[in-house]
N, C-alpha and C positions, 0 to 999 in steps of 0.2 A: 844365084848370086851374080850371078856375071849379067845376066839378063837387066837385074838392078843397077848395077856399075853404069851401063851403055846405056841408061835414063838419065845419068846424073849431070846434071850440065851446071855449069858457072855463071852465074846469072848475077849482077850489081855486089855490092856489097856496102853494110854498112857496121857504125862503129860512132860509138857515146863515151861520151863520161859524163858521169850527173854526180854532180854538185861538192863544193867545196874548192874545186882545185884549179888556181889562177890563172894556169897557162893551159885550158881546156881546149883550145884553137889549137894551139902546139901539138898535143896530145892526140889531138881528133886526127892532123894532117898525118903525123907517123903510123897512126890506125890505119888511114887510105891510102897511105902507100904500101903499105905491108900487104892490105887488099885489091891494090892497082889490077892484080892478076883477075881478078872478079870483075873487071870492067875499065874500061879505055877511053870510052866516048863522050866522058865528061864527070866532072865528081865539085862538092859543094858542102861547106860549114856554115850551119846557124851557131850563134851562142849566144847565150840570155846572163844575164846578171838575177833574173827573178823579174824582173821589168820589162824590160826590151830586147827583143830580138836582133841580134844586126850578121845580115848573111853574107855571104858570096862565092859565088859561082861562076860555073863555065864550063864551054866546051874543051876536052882536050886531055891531057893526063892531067894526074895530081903536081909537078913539077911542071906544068906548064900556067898551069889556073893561078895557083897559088903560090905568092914570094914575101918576103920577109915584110916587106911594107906593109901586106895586107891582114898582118896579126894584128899590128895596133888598131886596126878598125875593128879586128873581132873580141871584141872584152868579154867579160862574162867567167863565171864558174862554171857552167857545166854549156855541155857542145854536143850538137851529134853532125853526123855527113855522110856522104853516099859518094860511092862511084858507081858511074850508070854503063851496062853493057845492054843495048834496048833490042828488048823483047815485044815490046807494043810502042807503038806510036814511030815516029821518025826522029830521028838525030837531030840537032838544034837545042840551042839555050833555052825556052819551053818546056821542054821535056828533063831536065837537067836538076837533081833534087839535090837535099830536102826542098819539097815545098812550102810556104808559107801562103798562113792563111790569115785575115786580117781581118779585124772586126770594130766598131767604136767601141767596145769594152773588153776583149782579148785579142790574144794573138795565138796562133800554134804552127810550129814547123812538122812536118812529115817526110819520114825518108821510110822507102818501102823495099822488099825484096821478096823476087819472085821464086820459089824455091819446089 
């Protein structure tokens, strides 16, 4: 058991709410903060209405990325986000999820966690 313990490491963290609920932006940021301890290096909300995606992100803490201006830009019923502690790749807005992916007839965001 102990052997296990001393593998277990804190690596990003992530946090949704899907569908129905109007302040899902709202929702999602108190998720990542409560997760902040899973990672420091940057953290990021998409939220969709069903339509559009509209994200935002950054390097830094949750209370640094994200201030009250930036709910109105994220509408939408359901949300997911990430706070990143990097395991691969280097620090930088780049590397800083969820991702989106963009197509002329979809869209899709991605937040991952390595565990």
């Amino acid at each position: 058991m102990l052997a296990e313990i001393k593998g277990l490491n804190e690596e990003c963290g992530v946090f949704a709410i899907w569908g129905g609920h109007e302040k899902a932006a709202e929702l999602t940021y108190y998720g990542l903060h409560a997760l902040q301890h899973r990672g420091q290096e940057g953290a990021g909300i998409v939220t969709t209405d069903g339509e559009k995606l509209n994200v935002h992100k950054g390097v830094g803490l949750v209370n640094d990325v994200f201030s009250e201006d930036q709910f109105s830009r994220l509408q939408g019923n359901a949300a997911i986000g990430h706070v990143r502690y990097a395991t691969q790749g280097g620090g930088g807005y780049e590397n800083v999820q969820p991702l989106v992916f963009r197509s002329q007839t979809k869209s899709m965001a991605l937040a991952t966690m390595v565990i």
